[in-house]
C-alpha positions in Angstrom: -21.3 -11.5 13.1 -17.8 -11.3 14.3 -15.9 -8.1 14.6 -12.3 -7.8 14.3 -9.4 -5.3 14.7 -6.3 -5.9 12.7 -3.6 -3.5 14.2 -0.1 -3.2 13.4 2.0 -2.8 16.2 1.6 -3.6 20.0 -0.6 -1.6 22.5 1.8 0.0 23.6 1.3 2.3 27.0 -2.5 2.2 26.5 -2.9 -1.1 26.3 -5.1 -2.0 29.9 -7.4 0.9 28.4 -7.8 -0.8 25.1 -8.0 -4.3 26.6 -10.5 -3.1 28.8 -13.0 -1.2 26.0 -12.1 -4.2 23.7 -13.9 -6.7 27.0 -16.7 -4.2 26.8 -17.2 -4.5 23.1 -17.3 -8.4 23.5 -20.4 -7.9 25.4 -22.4 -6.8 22.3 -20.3 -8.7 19.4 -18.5 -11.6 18.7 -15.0 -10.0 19.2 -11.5 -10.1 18.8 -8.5 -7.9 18.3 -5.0 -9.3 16.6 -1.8 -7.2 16.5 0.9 -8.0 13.1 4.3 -6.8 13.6 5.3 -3.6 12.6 7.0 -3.7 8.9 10.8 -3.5 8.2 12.4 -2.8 5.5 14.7 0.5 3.8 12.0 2.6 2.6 8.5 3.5 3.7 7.2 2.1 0.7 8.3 -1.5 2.1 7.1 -1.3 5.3 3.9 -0.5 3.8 3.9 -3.5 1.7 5.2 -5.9 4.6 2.6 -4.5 7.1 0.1 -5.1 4.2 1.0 -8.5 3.5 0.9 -9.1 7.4 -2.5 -7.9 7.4 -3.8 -9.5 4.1 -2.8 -13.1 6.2 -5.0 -12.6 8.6 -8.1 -11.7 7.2 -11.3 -14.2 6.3 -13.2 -14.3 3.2 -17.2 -12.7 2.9 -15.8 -10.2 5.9 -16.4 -6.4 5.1 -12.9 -4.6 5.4 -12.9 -1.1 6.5 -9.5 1.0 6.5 -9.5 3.4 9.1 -7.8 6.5 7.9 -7.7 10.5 8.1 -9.4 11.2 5.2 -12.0 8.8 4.9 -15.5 9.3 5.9 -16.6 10.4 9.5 -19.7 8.5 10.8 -21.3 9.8 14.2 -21.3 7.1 16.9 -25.5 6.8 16.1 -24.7 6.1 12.3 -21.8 4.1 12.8 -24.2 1.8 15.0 -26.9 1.7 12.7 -24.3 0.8 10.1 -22.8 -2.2 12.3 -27.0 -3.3 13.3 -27.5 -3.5 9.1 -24.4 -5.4 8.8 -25.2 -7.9 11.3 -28.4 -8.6 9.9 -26.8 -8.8 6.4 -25.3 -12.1 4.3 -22.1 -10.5 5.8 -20.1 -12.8 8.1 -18.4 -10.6 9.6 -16.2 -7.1 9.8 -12.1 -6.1 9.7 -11.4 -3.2 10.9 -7.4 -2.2 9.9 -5.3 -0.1 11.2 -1.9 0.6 9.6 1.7 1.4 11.3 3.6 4.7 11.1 3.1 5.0 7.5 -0.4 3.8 7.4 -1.8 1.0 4.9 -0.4 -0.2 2.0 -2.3 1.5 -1.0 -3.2 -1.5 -2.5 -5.1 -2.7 0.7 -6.8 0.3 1.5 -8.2 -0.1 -2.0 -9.3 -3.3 -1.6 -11.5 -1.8 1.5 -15.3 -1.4 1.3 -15.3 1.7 3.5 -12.6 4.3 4.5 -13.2 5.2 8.2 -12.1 8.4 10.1 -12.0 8.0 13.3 -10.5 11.8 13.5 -9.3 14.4 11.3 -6.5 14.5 13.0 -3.7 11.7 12.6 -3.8 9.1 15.5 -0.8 6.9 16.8 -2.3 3.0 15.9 -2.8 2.9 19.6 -4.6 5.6 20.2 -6.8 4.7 17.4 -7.3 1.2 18.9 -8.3 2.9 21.9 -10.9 4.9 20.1 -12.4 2.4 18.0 -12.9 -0.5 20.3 -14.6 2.6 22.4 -17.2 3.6 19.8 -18.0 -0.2 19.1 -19.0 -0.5 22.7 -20.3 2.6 22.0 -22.5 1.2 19.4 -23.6 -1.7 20.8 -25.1 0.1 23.8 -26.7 2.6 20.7 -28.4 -0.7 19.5 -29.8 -1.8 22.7 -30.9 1.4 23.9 -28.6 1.2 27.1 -28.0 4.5 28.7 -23.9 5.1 28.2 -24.6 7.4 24.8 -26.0 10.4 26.0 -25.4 12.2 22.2 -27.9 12.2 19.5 
């Protein structure tokens, strides 16, 4: 199964961190990571659409899409493992995990998701989220091979 991060926008300042949890997580899946350009346009309501279409382009067919967002559902680093184990062993070919700009995702494509994934209540620059997610999917594929780097429940 193939797991990839679709970001808008560069890396930014954290970018050696992120490229080097983002190495990690290729240990345990296959991986990759792929950046669209930030959106332009006169209103946020175009950006969003831009940054969407950006987005749709790069996605594969029979992958599981999963908008990460503020208000969608928080999953401890144990289930979101478990999740990613079932997934793998599913019909599934793979997983897209999307991560909007400054405005977030375009409505349309966040409805089009499967899952809507917190990664905090709290409303993360794309980067930082990057940064957070291609941590707990190293995270997770240490969970799934009993490796000693989780130390929570």
């Amino acid at each position: 199964m193939l797991i990839s991060i679709v970001s808008v926008g560069r890396a930014g300042n954290l970018a050696p961190l992120i490229r080097e949890y983002e190495q990690r997580a290729a240990r345990y899946w296959r991986f990759e990571s792929v950046e669209v350009r930030q959106g332009r346009g006169r209103s946020a309501a175009e950006i969003l659409c831009r940054e969407g279409d950006a987005i749709l382009a790069r996605l594969r067919p029979g992958f599981v899409k999963v908008a990460t967002t503020r208000v969608g559902d928080g999953l401890s680093s144990t289930e979101m493992a478990r999740w990613l184990g079932r997934l793998s062993r599913g019909p599934e070919r793979g997983v897209h995990f999307l991560i909007g700009g400054a405005f977030g995702l375009d409505p349309t494509l966040r409805k089009a998701c499967g899952l809507a994934l917190s990664l905090s209540a709290l409303t993360l620059p794309h980067d930082l989220a990057r940064l957070v997610l291609a941590e707990q999917l190293y995270r997770a594929g240490t969970i799934l091979r009993n490796e000693p780097y989780h130390k929570g429940p």
